[in-house]
N, C-alpha and C positions, 0 to 999 in steps of 0.2 A: 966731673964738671958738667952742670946741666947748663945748653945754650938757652939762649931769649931770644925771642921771635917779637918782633916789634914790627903792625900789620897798620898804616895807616890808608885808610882808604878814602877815597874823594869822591865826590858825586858833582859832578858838572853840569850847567845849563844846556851847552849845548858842541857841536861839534869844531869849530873854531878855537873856542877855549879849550877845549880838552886837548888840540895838538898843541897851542900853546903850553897848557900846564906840564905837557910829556917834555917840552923840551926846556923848559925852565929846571925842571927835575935831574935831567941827563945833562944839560949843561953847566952844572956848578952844586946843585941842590944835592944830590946825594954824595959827593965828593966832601961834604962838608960836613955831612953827618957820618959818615964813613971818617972823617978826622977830628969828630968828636966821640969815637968808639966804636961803632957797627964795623965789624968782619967782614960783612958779607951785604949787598945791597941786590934787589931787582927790582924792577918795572912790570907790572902786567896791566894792560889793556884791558880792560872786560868786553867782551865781544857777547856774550851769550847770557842773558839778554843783552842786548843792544843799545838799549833804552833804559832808561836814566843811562847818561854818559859815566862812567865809573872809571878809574884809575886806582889799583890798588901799587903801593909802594911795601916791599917787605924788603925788614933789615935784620939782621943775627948780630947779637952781641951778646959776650964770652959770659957771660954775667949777670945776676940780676941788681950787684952794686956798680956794672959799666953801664947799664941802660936809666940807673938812675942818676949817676954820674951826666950823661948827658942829657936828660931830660931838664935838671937842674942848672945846667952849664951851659949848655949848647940850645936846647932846644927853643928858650923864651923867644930869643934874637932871630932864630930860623922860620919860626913859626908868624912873626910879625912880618917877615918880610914876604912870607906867603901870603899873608891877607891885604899886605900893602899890593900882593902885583894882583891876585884875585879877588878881593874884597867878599863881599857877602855873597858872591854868587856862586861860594864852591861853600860845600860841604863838609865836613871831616868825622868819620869815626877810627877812632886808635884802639887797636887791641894788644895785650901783651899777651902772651903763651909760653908754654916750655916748648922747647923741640926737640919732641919725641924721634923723630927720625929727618933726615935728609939725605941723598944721594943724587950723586951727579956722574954723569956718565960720561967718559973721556972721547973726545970726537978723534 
């Protein structure tokens, strides 16, 4: 079974918005794509550069007919209400990928 790496990343105006978009995301936003099929969800902050404000969001799903499943099902409703709370001022680029590797280390 090859996993799918689903990498949507956001490019922000400015520093206000960007806390905003982080918690619109971790408040309801990935719980929801997560229950339209993604495994596995995170948040990374782009820190380096600093500049342009950047948010990448990566998600794993089992499949490359569950991430079509929910791009087709889930995603239209998801994505409108991202542009209703941020309108033109965020940016989006979407990548798909296989995932060659992942590990996580037990604390």
């Amino acid at each position: 079974m090859t996993l799918v790496s689903y990498v949507v990343t956001a490019t922000l105006p400015d520093e206000p918005l960007t806390r905003e978009y982080i918690g619109w995301l971790v408040g309801g936003h990935i719980q929801q794509v997560m229950a339209g099929g993604a495994i596995r969800a995170e948040v990374v902050r782009i820190t380096d550069p600093a500049i342009p404000w950047r948010v990448q969001t990566r998600y794993v799903f089992e499949t490359a007919a569950a991430l079509e499943r929910y791009i087709k099902e889930f995603a239209p409703a998801l994505r409108a209400e991202g542009l209703a709370k941020c309108g033109a001022r965020v940016s989006f680029v979407r990548e798909v990928g296989e995932l060659v590797f992942g590990a996580v280390e037990e604390v």
